[in-house]
C-alpha positions, 0 to 999 in steps of 0.5 A, a space after each residue: 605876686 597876686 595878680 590885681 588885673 581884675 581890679 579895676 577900681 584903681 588903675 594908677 599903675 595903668 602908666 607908660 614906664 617913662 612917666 614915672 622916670 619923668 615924675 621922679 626927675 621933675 621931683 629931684 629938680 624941684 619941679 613938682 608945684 610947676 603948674 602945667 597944661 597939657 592937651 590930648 587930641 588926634 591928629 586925622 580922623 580915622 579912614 579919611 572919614 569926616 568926622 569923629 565921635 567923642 567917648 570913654 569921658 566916663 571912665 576917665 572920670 572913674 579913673 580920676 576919681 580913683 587915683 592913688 598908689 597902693 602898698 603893693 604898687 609901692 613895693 614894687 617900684 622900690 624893690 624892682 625898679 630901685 626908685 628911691 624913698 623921696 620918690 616913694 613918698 611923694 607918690 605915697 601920699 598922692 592927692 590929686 588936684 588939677 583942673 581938667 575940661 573935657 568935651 562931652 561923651 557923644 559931641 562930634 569932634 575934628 582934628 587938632 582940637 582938645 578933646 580934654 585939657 589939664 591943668 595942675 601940678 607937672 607930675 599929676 598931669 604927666 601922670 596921667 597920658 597912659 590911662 587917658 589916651 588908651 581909653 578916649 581913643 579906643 571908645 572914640 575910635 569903636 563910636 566914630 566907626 559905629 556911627 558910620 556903619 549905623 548911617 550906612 543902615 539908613 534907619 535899620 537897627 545895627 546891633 553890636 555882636 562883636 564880644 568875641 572877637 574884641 581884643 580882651 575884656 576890656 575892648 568888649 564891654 567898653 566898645 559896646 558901650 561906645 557903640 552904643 552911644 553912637 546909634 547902635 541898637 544894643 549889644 550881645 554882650 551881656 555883661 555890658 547890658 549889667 553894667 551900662 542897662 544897654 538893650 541885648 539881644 541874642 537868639 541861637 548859634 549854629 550850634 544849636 542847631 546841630 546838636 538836634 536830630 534835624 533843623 525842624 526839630 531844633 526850630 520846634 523846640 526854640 519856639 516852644 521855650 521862646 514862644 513870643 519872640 522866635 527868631 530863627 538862624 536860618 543857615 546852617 545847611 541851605 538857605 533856601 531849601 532848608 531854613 526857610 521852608 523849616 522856619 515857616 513850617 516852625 511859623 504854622 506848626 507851632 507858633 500860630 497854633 499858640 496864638 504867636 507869629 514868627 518875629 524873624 529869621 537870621 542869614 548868616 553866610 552867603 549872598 546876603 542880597 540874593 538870600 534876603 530876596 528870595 527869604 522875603 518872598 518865601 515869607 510873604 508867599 507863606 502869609 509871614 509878611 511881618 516877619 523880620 529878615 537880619 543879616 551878619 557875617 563880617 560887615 561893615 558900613 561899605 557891604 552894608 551900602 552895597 547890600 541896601 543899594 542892590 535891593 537887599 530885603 534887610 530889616 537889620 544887621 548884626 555888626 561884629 569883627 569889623 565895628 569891635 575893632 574898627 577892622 579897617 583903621 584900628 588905631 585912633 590916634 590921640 596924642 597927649 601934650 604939653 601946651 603951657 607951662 605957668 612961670 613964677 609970675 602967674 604968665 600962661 607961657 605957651 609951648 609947641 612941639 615942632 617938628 619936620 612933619 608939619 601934621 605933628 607941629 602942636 598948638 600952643 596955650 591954654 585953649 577954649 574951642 567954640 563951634 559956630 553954627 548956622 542960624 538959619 539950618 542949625 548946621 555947624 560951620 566951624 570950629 575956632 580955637 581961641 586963647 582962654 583969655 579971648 573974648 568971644 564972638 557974639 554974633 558980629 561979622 567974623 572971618 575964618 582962614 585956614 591956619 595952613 593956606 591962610 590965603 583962604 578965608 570964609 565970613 561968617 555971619 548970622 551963626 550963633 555960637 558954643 564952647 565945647 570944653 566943660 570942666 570936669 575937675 577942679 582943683 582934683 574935686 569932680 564937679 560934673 555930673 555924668 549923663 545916663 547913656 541914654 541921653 549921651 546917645 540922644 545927644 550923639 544923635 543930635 550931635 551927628 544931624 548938626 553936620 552938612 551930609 558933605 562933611 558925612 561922606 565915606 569918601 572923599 568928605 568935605 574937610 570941617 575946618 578946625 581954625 586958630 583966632 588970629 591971636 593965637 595963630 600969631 603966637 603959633 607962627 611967632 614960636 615957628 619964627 623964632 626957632 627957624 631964626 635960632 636954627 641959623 
């Protein structure tokens, strides 16, 4: 069979296998017009970390737009997998038509709270887990690592050089993409550039280096085809006794002669501190005041802190393995579920999955999140779910409580408030209209100031509280109730 991986119009077969199990049993019980809600959201925000960043909302909607099952997809399932000709059938005319609200790519997002939500038919909206999860959580996951290491830069540029690590093609540009959103400066991964109009950036590697008769010789001819923007890798032998002394000979020999400065050198392997130190004062003993120092090599936004805090002269940082992979938490979390099911009478019944560990009981009914925010500061305060139908507060006195120790509470008063869910789909037509990455990333920006520095914090941050409106935490508590007293 031709291999249509590198099609990536039309990824409806980017499915778990039990979904299409499950949409072949919802058809031969008659199930198929059962109009459902599912929710997909996350359970802990990864590495102890206060805070998450919404992104991949954009290829969810490219993915939504595009669904359908081709001849091939067709055949496939019938003769390999035996699923039968009503089944084929049904997914040969596929149409889909939910309704789905989603939180906009770059607005920082907590636990517990529906990233996006949909409604529709049970076999569309079962259909669509895979594709949902494994795109949301892996562009939240690269956003939500990016803007800790770019706050751990306090202001110096982060530059995404990760591509070749990344776990395929996919993660690559994707994860650039997110990155970007969350405060990186740009990326070295060219395609994404193409695709998304990210800034790139890129000079030299080792190997260029090496393949000339001496370093001089490879920095002479760098500046010579780059004469405005040289920027030297200064590590391929020593530092201190090579690099630097060959990159300000490059500075005076070739560049000034042409009317050019030297923009900067790179360090990519040793004590970064130490280096940088000595490279700033080599530069500006030598009259290059204004050339720039990046540093790489493995980093991420604890050996960033530690670098800064000790005085490294850094101007920026190339980022790769540990941002593209979010090395140290690689898994997001978000799970996708079933939160209502619509009865024959047009009643939103809700539903929740119980379990022993309290951190996978869900939340029941279809809901809207409002954030509050301080008048005063502009800072957010918290998040409540409420019920959709719920009115919301305008203003008035109005009492959080922690949904698990709902002994402790907190009222809020003089906030102003938001809805974060947008609809995105409605009845399968697409009715938003996605922002250029550029004002995503602004907003992201804005986004991230709204929150307290506690709620910031590597470790040990605030907890931002995500809580239920009294009405829907009666009706969680009720569902919880009432299984404890059929369990008897």
């Amino acid at each position: 069979m031709n291999s249509m991986w590198n099609d990536r119009t039309n990824m409806s077969m980017l499915t778990d296998f039990y979904e299409l199990t499950m949409s072949k049993g919802y058809l031969d019980g008659g199930y198929e017009n059962k109009i459902v809600y599912f929710d997909m959201f996350f359970r802990d925000v990864p590495e102890n970390g206060g805070y998450a960043v919404m992104a991949g909302l954009e290829q969810v909607i490219d993915y939504l737009n595009n669904l359908s099952f081709s001849e091939e997809d067709l055949v496939f399932l019938k003769e390999r997998y035996g699923f039968d000709d009503k089944f084929i059938s049904y997914l040969e005319n596929f149409k889909f038509s939910c309704d789905v609200w989603a939180i906009p790519e770059g607005t920082v997002v907590f636990p517990r709270e529906p990233l996006i939500k949909v409604r529709g038919p049970v076999i569309e909206a079962q259909l669509l887990e895979t594709a949902l999860l494994c795109t949301i959580n892996h562009q939240s996951l690269i956003a939500t690592k990016t803007a800790r290491i770019v706050r751990a830069a306090e202001g110096r540029p982060i530059m995404e050089f990760g591509a070749r690590r990344a776990q395929g093609f996919d993660a690559s540009v994707l994860g650039a993409r997110a990155a970007y959103i969350a405060g990186a400066a740009g990326t070295s991964c060219t395609i994404c550039g193409e695709q998304f109009d990210i800034p790139l950036s890129g000079t030299m590697a080792h190997s260029w280096v090496m393949l000339f008769d001496d370093e001089f010789e490879a920095f002479k001819a760098y500046a010579e085809s780059y004469p405005d923007k040289t920027l030297l890798l200064v590590d391929t032998y020593d530092v201190l006794k090579s690099g630097i002394p060959n990159a300000i000979r490059c500075a005076h020999e070739v560049l000034e002669p042409m009317g050019q400065r030297l923009k900067g050198i790179r360090i990519d392997s040793g004590d970064l501190t130490y280096m940088t130190q000595k490279a700033r004062k080599m530069l500006d003993e030598a009259g290059l005041t204004d050339c720039k120092i990046t540093v790489s090599n493995a980093l991420d936004e604890y050996l960033i802190r530690d670098l800064i805090s000790q005085g490294a002269c850094i101007d920026s940082f190339g980022v790769g393995e540990r941002l593209i992979t979010s090395k140290a938490e690689p898994v997001f979390g978000g799970v996708y579920k079933i939160s209502a099911v619509v009865n024959d009478d047009g009643e939103i019944v809700p539903k929740m999955k119980i379990s022993e560990n309290v951190g996978k009981i869900t939340t029941p009914g279809s809901k809207e999140i409002v954030r509050f925010y301080d008048k005063a500061t502009g800072k957010a305060l918290a998040d409540v779910l409420f019920l959709e139908d719920e009115e919301i507060p305008d203003g008035e006195p109005y009492e959080i409580f922690d949904p698990v120790e709902t002994w402790k509470s907190k009222v809020l008063e003089n906030y102003t408030t938001r809805k974060l869910l947008v609809k995105i789909f409605d009845g399968g037509k697409l009715i938003y209209d996605s922002p250029a990455i550029n004002d995503i990333r602004s907003y992201c920006t804005k986004e991230i100031d709204s929150l307290w520095d506690s709620v910031k914090r590597f470790e040990n941050p605030h907890n931002y509280y995500v809580d239920l409106s009294p009405k829907l935490w009666k009706i969680k508590d009720d569902i919880l109730h009432s299984y404890r007293h059929n369990r008897k």
